[in-house]
Legacy VTK file of the C-alpha trace (Angstrom):
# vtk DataFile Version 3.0
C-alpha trace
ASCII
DATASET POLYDATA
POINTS 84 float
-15.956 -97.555 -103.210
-14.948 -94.355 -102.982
-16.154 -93.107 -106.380
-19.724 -92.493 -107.975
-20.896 -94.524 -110.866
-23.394 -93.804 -113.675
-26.542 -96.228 -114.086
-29.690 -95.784 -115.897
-33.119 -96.822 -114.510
-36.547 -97.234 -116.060
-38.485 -94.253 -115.311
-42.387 -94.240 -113.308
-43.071 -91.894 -115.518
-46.399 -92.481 -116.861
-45.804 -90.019 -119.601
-42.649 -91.504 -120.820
-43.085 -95.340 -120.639
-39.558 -96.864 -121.374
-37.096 -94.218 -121.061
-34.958 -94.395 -119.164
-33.435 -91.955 -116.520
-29.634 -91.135 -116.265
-28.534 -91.257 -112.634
-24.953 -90.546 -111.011
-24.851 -92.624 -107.687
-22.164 -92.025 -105.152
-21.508 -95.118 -102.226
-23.970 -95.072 -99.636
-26.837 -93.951 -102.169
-29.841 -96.203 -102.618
-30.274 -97.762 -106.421
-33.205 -100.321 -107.264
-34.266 -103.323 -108.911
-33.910 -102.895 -112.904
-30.954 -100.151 -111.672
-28.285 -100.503 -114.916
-24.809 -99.743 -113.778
-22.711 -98.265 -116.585
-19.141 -98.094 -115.145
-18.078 -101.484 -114.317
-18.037 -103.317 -111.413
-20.307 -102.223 -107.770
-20.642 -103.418 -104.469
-24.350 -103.251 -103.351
-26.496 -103.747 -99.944
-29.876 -105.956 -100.251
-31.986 -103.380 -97.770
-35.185 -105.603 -98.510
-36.025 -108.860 -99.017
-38.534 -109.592 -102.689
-41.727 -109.590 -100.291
-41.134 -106.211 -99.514
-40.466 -104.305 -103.204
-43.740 -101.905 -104.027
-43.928 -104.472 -107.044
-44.504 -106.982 -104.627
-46.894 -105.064 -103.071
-48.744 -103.959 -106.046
-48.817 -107.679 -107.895
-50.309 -108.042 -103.730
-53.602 -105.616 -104.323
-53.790 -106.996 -108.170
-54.314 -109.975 -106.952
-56.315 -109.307 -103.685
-58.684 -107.096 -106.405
-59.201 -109.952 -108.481
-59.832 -112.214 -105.864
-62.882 -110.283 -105.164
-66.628 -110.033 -106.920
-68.267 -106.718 -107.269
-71.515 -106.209 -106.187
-73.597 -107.031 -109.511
-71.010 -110.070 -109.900
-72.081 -111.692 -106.711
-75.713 -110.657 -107.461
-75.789 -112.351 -110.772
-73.621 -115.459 -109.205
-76.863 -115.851 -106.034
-79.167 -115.529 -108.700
-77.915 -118.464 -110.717
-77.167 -120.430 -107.752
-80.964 -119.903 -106.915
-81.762 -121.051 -110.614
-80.045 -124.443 -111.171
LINES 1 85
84 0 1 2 3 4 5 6 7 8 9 10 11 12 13 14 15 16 17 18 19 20 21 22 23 24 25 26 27 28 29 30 31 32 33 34 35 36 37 38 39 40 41 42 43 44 45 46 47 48 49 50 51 52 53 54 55 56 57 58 59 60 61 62 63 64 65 66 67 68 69 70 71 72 73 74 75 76 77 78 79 80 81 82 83
C-alpha cells in the first residue's frame, strides 16, 4: 500500500450528531470501527481485540451504573423489605 485512501467516519461530535468527517489516510495510519473507505480495496491491522474498543468500555460503566441502586433506591427497597 503505498498510496493514501479517502474514508469517512462518524464524527464524536456532540454538536453535529451524524455527520460525518472526511479523512485522507496514508498506510501505517490508524482508522476505526464504522471507518468508510471510499477508494476501493485496503489492507488493515486489528490493533485490539472487541473487549478493548472505548464502546466496549462505555456499554462496560452503562452497565456497571445500572447495576447499581442509589442511595434513596436502596432506602426505599430496606424499607419495604421491613414492611412485607
Amino acid at each position: 500500500m503505498a498510496k493514501s485512501w479517502k474514508v469517512k467516519r462518524p464524527s464524536i461530535k456532540p454538536q453535529s450528531p451524524g455527520n460525518q468527517l472526511r479523512l485522507t489516510k496514508a498506510p501505517g495510519d490508524e482508522v476505526f470501527a464504522g471507518t468508510v473507505n471510499q477508494d476501493g480495496a485496503v489492507t488493515v491491522k486489528v490493533t485490539k481485540a472487541t473487549g478493548d474498543t472505548v464502546l466496549a468500555g462505555v456499554i462496560r460503566l452503562v452497565g456497571q451504573a445500572q447495576s447499581r441502586r442509589s442511595r434513596s433506591e436502596q432506602f426505599v427497597a430496606d424499607v419495604r423489605s421491613v414492611l412485607h
